[in-house]
Backbone as XML, in Angstrom:
<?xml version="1.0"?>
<chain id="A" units="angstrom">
  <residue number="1" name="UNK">
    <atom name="N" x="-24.575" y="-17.801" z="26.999"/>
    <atom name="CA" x="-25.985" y="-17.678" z="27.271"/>
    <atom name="C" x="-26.657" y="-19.025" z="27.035"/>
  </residue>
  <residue number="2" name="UNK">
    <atom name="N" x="-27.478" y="-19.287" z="27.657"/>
    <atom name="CA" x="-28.387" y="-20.306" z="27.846"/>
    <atom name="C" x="-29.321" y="-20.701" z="26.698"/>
  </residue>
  <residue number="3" name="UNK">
    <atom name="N" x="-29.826" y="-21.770" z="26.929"/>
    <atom name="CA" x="-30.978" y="-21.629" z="25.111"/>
    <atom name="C" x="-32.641" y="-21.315" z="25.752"/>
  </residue>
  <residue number="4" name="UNK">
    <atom name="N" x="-32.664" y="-21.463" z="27.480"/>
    <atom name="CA" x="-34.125" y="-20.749" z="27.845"/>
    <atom name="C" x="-33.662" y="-19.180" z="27.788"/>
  </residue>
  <residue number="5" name="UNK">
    <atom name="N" x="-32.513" y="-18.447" z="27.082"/>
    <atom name="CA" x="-32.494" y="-17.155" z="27.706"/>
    <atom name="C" x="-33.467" y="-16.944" z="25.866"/>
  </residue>
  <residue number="6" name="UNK">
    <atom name="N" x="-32.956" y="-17.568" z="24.886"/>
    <atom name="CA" x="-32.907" y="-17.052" z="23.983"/>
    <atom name="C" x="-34.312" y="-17.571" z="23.240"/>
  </residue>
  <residue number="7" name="UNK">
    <atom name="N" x="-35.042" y="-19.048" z="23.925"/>
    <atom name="CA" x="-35.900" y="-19.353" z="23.750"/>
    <atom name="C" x="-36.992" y="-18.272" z="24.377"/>
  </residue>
  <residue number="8" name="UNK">
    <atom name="N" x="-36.558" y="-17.425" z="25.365"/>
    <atom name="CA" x="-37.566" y="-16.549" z="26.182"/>
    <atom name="C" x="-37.727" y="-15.670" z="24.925"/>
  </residue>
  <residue number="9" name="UNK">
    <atom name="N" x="-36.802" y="-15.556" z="24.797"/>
    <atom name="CA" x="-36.374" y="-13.859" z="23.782"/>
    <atom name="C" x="-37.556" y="-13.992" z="22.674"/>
  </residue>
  <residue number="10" name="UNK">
    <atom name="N" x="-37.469" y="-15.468" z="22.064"/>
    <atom name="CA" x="-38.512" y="-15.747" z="20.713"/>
    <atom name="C" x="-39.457" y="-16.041" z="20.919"/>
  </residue>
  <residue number="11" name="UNK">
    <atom name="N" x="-40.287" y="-16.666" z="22.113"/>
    <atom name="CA" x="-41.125" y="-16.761" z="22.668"/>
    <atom name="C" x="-42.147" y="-15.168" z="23.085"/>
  </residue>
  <residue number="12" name="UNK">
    <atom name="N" x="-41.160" y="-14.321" z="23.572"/>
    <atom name="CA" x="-41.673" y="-12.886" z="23.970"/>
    <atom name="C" x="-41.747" y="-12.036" z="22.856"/>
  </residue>
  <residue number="13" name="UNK">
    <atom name="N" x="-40.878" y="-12.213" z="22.228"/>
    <atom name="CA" x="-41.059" y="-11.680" z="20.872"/>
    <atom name="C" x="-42.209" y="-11.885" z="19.876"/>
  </residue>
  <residue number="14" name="UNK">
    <atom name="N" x="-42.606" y="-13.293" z="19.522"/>
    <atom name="CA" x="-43.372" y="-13.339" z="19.034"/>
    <atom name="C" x="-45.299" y="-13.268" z="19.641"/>
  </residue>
  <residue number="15" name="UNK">
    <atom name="N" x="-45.116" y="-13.201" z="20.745"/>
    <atom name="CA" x="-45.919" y="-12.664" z="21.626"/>
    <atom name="C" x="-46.763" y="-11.822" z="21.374"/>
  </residue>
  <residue number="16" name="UNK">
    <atom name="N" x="-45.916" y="-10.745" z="21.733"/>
    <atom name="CA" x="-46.169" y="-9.520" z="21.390"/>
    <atom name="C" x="-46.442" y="-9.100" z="20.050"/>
  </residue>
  <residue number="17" name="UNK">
    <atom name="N" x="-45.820" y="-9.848" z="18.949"/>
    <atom name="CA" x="-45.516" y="-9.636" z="17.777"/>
    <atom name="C" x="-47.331" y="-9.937" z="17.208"/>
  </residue>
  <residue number="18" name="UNK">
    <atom name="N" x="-47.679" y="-11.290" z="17.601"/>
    <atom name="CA" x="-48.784" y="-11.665" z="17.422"/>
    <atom name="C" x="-50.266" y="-10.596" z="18.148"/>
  </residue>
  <residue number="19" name="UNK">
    <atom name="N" x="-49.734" y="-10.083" z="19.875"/>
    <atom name="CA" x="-50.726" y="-9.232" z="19.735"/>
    <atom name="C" x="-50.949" y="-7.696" z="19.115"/>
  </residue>
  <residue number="20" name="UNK">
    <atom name="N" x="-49.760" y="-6.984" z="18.895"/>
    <atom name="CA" x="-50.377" y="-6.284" z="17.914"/>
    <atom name="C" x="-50.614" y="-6.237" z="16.560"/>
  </residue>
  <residue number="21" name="UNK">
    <atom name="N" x="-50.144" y="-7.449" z="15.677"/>
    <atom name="CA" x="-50.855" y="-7.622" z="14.527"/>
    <atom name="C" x="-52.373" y="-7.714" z="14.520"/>
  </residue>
  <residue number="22" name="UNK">
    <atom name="N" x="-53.156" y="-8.596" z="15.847"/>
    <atom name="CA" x="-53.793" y="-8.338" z="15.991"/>
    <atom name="C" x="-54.895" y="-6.956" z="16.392"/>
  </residue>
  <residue number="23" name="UNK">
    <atom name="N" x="-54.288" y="-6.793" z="17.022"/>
    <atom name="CA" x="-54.743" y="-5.220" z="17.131"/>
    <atom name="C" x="-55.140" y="-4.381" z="16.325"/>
  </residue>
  <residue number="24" name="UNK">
    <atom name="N" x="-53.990" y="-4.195" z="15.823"/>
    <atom name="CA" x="-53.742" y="-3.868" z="14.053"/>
    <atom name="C" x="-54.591" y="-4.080" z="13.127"/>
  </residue>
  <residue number="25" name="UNK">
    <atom name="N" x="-55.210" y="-5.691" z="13.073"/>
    <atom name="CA" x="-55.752" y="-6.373" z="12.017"/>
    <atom name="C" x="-57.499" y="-5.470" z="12.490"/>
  </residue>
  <residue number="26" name="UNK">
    <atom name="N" x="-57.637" y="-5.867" z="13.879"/>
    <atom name="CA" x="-59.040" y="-5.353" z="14.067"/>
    <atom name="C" x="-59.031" y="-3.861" z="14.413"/>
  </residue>
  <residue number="27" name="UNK">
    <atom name="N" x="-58.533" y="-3.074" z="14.325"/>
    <atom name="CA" x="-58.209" y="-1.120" z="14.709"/>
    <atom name="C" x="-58.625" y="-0.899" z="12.542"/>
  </residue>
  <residue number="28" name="UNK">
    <atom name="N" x="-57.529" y="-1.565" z="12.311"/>
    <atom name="CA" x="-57.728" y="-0.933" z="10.563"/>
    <atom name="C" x="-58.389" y="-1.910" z="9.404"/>
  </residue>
  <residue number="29" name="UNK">
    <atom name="N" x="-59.008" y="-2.979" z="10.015"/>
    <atom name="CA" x="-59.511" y="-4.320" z="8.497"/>
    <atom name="C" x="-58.326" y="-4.390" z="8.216"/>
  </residue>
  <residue number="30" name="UNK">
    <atom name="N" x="-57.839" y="-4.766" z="7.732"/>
    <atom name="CA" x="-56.387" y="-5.106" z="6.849"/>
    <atom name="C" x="-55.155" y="-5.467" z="7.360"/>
  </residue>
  <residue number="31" name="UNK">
    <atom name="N" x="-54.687" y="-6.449" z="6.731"/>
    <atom name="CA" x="-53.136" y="-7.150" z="6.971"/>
    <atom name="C" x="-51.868" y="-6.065" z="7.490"/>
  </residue>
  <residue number="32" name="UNK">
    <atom name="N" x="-51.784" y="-6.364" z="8.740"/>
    <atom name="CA" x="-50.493" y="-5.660" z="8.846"/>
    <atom name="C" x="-49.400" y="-5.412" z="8.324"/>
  </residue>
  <residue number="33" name="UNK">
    <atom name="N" x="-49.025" y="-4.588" z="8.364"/>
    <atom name="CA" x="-47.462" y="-4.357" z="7.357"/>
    <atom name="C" x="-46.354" y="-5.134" z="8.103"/>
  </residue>
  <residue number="34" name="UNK">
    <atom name="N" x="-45.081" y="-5.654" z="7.167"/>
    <atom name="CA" x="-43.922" y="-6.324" z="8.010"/>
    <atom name="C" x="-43.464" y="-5.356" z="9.086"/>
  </residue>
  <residue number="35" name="UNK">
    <atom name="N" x="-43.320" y="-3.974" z="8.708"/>
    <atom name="CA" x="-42.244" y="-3.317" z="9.547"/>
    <atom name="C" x="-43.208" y="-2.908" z="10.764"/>
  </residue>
  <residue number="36" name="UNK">
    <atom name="N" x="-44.103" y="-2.890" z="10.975"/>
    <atom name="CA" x="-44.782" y="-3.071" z="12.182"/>
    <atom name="C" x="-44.897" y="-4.087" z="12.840"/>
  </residue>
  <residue number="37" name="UNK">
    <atom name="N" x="-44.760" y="-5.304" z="12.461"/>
    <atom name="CA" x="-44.720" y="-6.935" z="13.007"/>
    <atom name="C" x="-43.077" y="-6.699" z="13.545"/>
  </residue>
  <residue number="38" name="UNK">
    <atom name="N" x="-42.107" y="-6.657" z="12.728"/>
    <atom name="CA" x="-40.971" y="-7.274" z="12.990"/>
    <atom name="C" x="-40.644" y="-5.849" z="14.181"/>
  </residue>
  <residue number="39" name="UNK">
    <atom name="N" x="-41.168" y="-4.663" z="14.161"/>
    <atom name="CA" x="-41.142" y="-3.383" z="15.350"/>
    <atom name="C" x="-41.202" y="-4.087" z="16.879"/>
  </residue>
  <residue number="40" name="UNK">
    <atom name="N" x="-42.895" y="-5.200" z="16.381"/>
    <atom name="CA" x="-43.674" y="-5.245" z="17.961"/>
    <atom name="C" x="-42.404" y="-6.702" z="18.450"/>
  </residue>
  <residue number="41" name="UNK">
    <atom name="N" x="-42.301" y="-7.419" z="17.328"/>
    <atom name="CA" x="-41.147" y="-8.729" z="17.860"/>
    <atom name="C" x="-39.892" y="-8.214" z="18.400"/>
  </residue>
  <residue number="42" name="UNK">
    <atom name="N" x="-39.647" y="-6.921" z="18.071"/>
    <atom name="CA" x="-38.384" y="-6.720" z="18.707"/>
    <atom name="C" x="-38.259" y="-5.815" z="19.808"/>
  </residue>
  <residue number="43" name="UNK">
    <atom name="N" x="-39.698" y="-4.956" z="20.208"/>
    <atom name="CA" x="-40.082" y="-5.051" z="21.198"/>
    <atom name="C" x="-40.101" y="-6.097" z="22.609"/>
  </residue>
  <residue number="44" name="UNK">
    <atom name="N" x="-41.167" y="-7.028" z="21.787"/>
    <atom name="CA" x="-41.255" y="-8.099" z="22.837"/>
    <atom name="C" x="-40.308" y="-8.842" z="23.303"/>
  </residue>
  <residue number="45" name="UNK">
    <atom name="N" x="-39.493" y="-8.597" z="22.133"/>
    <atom name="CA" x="-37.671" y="-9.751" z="22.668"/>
    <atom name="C" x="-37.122" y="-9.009" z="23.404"/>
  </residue>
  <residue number="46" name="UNK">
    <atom name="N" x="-36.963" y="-7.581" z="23.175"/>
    <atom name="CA" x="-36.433" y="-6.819" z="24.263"/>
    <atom name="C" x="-37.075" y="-6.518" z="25.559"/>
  </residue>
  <residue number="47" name="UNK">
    <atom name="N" x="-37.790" y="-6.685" z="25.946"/>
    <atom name="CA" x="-38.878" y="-6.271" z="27.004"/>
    <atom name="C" x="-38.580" y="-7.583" z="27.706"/>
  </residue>
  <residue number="48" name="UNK">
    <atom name="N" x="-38.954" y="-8.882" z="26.856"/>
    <atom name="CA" x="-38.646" y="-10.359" z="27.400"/>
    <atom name="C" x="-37.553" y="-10.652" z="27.972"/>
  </residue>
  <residue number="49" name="UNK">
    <atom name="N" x="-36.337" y="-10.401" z="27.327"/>
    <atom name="CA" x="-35.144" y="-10.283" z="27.918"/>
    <atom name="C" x="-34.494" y="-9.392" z="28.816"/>
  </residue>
  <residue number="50" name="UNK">
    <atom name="N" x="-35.157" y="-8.769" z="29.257"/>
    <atom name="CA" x="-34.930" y="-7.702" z="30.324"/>
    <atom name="C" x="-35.992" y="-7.971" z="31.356"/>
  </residue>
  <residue number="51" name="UNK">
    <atom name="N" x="-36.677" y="-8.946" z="31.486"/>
    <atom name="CA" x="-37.501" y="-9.334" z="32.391"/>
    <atom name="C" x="-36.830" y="-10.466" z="33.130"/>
  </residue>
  <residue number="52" name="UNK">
    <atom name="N" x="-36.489" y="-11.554" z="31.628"/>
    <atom name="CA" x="-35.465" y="-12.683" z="32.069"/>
    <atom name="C" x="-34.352" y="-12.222" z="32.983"/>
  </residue>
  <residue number="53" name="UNK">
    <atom name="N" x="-33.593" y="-11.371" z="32.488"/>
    <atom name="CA" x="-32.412" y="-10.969" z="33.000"/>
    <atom name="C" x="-32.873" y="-10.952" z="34.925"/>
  </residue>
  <residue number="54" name="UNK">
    <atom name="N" x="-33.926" y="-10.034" z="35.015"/>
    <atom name="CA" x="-33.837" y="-9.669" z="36.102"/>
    <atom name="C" x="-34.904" y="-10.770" z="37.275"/>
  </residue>
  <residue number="55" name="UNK">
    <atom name="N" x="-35.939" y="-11.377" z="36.884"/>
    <atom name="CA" x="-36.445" y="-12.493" z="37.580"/>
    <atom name="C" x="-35.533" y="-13.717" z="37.893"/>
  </residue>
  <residue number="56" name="UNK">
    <atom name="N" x="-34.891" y="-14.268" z="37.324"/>
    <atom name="CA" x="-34.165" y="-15.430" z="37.731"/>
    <atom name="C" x="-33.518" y="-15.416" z="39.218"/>
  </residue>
  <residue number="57" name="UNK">
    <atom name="N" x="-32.869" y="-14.633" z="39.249"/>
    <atom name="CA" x="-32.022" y="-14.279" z="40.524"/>
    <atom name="C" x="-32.996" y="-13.898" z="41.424"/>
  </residue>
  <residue number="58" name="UNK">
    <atom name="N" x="-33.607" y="-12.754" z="41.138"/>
    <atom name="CA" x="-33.953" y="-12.407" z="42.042"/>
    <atom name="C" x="-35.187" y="-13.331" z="42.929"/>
  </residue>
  <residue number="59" name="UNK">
    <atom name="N" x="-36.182" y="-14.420" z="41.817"/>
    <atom name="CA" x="-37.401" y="-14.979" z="42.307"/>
    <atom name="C" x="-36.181" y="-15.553" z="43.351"/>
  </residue>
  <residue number="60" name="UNK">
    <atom name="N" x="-35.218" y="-16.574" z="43.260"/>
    <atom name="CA" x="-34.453" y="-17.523" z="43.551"/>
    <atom name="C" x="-34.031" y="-16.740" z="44.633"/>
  </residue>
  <residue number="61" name="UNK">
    <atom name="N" x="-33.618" y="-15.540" z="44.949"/>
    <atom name="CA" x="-32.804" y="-15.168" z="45.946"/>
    <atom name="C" x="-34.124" y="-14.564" z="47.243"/>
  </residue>
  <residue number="62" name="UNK">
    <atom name="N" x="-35.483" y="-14.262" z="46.533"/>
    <atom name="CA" x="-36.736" y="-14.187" z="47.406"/>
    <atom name="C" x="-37.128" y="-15.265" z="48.167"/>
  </residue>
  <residue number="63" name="UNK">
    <atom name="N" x="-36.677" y="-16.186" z="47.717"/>
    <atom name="CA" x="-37.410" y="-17.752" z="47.761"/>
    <atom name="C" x="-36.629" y="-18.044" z="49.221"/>
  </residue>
  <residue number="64" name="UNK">
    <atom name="N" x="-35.349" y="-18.278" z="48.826"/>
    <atom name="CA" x="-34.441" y="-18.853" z="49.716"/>
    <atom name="C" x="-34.230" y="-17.423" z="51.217"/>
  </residue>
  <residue number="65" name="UNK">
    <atom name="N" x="-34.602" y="-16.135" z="50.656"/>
    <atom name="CA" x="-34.588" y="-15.375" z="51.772"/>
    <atom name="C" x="-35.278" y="-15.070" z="53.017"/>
  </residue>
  <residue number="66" name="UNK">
    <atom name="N" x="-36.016" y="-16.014" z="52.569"/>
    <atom name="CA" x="-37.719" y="-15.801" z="53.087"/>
    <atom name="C" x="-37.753" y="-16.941" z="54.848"/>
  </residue>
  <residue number="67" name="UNK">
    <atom name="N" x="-37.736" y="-16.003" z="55.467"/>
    <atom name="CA" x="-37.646" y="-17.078" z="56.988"/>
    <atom name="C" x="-38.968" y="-17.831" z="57.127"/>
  </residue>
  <residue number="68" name="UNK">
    <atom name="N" x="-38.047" y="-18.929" z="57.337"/>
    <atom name="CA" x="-39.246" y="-20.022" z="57.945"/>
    <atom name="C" x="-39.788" y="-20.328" z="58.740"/>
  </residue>
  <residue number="69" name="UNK">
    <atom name="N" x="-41.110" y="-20.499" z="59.072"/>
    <atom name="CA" x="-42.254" y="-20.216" z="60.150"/>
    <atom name="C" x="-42.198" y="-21.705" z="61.149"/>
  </residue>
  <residue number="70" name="UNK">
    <atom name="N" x="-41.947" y="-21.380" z="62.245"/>
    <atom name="CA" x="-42.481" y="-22.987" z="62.641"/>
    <atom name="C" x="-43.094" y="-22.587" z="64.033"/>
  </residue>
  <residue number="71" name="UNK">
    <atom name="N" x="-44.017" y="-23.552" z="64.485"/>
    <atom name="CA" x="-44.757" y="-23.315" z="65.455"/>
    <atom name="C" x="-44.027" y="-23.671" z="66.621"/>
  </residue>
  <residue number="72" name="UNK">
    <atom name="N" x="-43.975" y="-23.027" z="68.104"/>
    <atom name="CA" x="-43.130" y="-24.172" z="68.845"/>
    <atom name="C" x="-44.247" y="-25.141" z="69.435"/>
  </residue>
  <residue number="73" name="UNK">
    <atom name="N" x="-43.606" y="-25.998" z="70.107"/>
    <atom name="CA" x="-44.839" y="-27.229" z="70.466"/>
    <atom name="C" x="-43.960" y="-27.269" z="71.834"/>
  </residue>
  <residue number="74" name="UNK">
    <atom name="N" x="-45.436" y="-27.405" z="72.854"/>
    <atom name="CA" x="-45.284" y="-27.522" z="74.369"/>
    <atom name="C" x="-46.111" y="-28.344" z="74.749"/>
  </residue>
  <residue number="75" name="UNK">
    <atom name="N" x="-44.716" y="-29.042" z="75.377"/>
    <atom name="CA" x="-45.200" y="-30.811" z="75.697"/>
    <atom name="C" x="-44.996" y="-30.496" z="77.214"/>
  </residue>
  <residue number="76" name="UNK">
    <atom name="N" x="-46.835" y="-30.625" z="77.515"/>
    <atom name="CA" x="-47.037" y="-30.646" z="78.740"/>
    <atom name="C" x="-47.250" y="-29.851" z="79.364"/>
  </residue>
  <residue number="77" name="UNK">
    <atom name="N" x="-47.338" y="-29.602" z="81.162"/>
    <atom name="CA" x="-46.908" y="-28.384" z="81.970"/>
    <atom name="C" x="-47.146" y="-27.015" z="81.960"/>
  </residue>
  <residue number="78" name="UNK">
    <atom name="N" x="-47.054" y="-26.038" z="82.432"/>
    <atom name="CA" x="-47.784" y="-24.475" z="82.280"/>
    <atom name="C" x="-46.516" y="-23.453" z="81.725"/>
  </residue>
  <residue number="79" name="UNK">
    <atom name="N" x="-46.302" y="-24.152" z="80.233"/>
    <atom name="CA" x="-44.920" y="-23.178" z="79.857"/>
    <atom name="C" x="-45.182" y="-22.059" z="79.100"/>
  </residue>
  <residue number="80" name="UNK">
    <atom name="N" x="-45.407" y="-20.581" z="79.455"/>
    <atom name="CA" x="-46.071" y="-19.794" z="78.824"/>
    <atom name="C" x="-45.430" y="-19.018" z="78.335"/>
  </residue>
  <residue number="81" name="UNK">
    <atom name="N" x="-45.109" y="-18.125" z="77.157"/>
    <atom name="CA" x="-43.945" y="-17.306" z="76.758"/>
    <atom name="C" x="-44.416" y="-15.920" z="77.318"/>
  </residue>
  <residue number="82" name="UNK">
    <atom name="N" x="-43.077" y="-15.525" z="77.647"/>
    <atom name="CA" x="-43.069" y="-14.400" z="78.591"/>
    <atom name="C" x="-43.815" y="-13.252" z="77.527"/>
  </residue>
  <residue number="83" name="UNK">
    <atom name="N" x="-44.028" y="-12.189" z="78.386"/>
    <atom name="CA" x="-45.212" y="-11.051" z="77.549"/>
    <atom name="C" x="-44.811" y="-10.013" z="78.582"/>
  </residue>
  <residue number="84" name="UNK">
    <atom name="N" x="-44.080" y="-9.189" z="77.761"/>
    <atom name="CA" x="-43.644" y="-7.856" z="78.371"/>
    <atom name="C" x="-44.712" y="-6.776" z="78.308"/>
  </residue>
  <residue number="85" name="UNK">
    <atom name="N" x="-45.076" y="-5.738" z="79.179"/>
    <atom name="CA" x="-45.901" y="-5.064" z="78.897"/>
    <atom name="C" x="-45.107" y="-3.614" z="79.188"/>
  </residue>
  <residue number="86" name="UNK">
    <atom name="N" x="-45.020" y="-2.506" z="77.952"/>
    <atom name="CA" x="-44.756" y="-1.294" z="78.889"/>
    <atom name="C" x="-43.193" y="-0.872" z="77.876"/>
  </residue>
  <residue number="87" name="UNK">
    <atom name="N" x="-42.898" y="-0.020" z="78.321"/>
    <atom name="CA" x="-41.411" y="0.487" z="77.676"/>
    <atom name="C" x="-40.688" y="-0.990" z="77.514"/>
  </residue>
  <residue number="88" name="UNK">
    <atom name="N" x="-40.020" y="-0.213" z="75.973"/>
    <atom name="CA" x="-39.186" y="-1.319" z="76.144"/>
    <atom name="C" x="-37.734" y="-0.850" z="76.207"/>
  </residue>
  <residue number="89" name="UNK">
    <atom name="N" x="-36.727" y="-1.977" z="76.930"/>
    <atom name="CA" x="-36.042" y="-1.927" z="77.654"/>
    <atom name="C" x="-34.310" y="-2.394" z="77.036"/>
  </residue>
  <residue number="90" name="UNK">
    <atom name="N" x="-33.736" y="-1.205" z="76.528"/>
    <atom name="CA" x="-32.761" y="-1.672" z="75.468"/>
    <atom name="C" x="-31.180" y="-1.450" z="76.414"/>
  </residue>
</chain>
């Protein structure tokens, strides 16, 4: 494993970890307890890493799947693209 897989993991973890302490802090006045902090961090690492897992590939495999647009260019002359009208014809 990679060190952005695991940097995601602590990054998401503490994330989360930070917003519901907050939450926490303003829902009840008072300092959150550990086992609710270290709950929401291992939440967020898990949630994070199961996001990681599945964006990488797939942004990368959207990206590159994606057909590319190009205009044609008509140099000159009355070249008009044909325009079928009516059943179509297989």
């Amino acid at each position: 494993m990679n060190p952005q897989f695991w940097m995601a993991i602590a990054i998401g973890g503490l994330f989360i970890a930070i917003l519901g302490s907050v939450a926490e802090y303003m829902r009840e006045k008072e300092l959150p307890k550990a086992k609710g902090v270290v709950r929401d961090f291992l939440i967020g690492s898990i949630l994070t890493s199961l996001i990681f897992q599945f964006s990488p590939d797939s942004v990368t495999d959207i990206v590159n799947g994606m057909p590319t647009f190009s205009v044609p260019s008509f140099s000159g002359g009355a070249m008009e693209p044909e325009l079928q009208v009516g059943v179509p014809k297989f």
